[in-house]
N, C-alpha and C positions, 0 to 999 in steps of 0.2 A: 630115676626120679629121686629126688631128695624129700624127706620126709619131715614135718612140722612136727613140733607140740601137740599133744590132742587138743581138738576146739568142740564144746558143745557133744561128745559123744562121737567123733570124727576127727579122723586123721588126715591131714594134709599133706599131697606130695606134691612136687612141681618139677618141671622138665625143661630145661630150653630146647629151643626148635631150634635146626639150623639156619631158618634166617634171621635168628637171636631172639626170637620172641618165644615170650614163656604162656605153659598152661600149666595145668591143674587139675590134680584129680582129688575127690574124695571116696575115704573108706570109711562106710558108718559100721562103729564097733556098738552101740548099742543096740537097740531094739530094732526088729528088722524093721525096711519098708516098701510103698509100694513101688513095683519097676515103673519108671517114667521112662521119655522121649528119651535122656539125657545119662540112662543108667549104662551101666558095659557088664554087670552084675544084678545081685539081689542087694550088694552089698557095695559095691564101686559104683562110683558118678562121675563121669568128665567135666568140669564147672563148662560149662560154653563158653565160646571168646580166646582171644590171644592175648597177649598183655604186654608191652613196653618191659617191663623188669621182673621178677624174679614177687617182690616185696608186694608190685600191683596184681600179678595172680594170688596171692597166699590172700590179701585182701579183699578179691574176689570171693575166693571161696570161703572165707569167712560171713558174706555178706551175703552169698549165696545157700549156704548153712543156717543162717540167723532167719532171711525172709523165709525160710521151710519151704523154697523150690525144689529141693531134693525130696522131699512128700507129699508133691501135687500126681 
């Protein structure tokens, strides 16, 4: 996985798939929270979805970061 900039107290990694599509994972390095559907950790999240490019997961999980789906 290649890994982003920190966003929002979280780290963005991204992977391509072998059929060229990309995901994404988040690491919250701040404050803990709570396990969701969508967690692999206390502290990892898979953003859900596959994505056309590399640019539209990081986006994703950005967005997915921002609407605080990772603390439902």
């Amino acid at each position: 996985m290649k890994e982003d900039p920190i966003y929002k107290e979280h780290r963005i990694h991204t992977t391509p798939l072998l059929s060229g599509r990309w995901i994404s994972a988040i690491v919250n390095i701040g404050k803990k929270k709570v396990v969701t559907k969508d967690s692999l950790t206390d502290t990892v999240t898979r953003v859900p979805g596959e994505y056309d490019s590399e640019e539209q997961a990081l986006q994703a999980a950005r967005e997915y970061i921002s609407t605080g789906a990772d603390q439902s």
